[in-house]
ROLOTI-153170 format. One record per residue: x, y, z of N, C-alpha, C in turn; residue in one letter. Coordinates in steps of 0.001 Angstrom, whole numbers, padded with zeros to 6 digits, always signed. Each point is the difference from the previous one (the first is absolute). Layout:
% residues N
XYZXYZXYZA/...
***
This chain:
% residues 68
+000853-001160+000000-000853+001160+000000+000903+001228+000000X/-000554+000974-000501+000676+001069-000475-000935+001299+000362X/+001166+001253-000036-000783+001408-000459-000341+000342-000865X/-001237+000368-000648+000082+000925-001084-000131+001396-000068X/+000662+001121-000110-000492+001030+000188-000640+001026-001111X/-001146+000042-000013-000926+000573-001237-000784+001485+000442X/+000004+000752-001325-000457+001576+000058-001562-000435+001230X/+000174+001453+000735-000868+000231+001012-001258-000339-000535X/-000611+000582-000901-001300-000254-001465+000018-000620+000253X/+000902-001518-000675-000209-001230-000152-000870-000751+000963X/+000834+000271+000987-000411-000826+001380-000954+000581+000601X/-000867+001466+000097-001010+000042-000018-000986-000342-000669X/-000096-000182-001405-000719-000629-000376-000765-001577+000007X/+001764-000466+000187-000128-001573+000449-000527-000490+001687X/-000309+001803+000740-000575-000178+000867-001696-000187-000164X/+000041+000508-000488-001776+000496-000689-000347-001268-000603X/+000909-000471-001060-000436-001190-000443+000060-001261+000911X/+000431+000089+000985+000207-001421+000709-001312+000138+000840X/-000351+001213+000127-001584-000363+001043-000777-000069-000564X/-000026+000318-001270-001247-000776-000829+000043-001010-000455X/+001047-000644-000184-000165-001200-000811+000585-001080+001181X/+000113+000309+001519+000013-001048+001376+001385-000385-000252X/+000981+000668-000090+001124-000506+000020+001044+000856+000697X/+001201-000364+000966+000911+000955+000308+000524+000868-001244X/+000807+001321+000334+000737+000523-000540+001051-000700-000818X/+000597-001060+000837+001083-000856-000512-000186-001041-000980X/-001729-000644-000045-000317-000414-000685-000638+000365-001325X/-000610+000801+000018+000013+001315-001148+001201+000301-000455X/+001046+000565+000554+000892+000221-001028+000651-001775-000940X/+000005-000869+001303+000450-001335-000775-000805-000479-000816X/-001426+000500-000353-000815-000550-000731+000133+000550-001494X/+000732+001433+000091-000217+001261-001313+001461-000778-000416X/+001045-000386+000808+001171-000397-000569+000063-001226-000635X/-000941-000836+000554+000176-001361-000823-000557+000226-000839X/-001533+000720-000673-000580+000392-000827+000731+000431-001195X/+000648+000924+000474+000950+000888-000917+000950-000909-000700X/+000747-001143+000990+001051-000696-000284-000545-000617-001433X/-001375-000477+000322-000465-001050-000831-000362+000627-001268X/-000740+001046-000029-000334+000930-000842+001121+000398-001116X/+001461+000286+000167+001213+000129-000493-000060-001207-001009X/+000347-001593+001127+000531-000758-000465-001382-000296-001625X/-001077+000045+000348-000920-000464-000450-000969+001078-001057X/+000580+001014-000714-000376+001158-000305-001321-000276-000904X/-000171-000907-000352-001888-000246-001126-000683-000599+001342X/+000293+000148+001192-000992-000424+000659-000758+001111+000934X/-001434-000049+000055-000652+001187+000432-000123-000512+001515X/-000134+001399+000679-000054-000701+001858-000917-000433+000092X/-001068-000628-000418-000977-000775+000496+000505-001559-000417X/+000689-000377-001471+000841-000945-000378+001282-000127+001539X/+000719+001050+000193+000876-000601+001626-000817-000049+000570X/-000527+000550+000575-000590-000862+001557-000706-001287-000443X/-001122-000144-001021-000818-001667-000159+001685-000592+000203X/+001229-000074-000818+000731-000620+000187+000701-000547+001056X/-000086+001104+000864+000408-000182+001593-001148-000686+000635X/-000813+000108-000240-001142-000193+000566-000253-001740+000109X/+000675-000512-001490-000058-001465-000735+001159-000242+001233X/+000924+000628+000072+001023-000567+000337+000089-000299+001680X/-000585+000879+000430-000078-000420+001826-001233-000595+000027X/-000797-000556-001037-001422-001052+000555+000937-001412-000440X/+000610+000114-001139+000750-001398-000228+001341-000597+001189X/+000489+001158+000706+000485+000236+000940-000108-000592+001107X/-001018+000052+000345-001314+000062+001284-000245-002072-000322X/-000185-000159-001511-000251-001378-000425+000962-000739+000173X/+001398+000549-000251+001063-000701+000409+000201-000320+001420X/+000310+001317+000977-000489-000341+001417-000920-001420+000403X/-001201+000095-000361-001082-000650+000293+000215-001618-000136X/+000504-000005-001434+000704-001403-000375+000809-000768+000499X/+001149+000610+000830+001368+000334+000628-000102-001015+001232X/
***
């Protein structure tokens, strides 16, 4: 685990956004970064295409667990 240190904006905003959408600050920003990450790697894919994908991927996840 690490620091990140990001414009004041930023992190107010990612304050605002984390109480609406039930998530810490820390998780909001880790949520916009993996997003982003994926978004880069994956540029014809629209954000509703990442998340179903994430979405596939921690229920198959969850199946593996279960199996386990």
């Amino acid at each position: 685990m690490g620091i990140v240190k990001v414009d004041d904006a930023l992190h107010e905003e990612a304050r605002r956004v984390s109480t609406v959408m039930c998530r810490s600050i820390n998780a909001q920003a880790e949520f916009w970064m993996k997003i982003g990450m994926l978004a880069e790697a994956n540029p014809t894919l629209s954000f509703n295409d990442i998340v179903q994908g994430q979405l596939a991927a921690a229920q198959a996840g969850d199946q593996d667990e279960a199996a386990a």
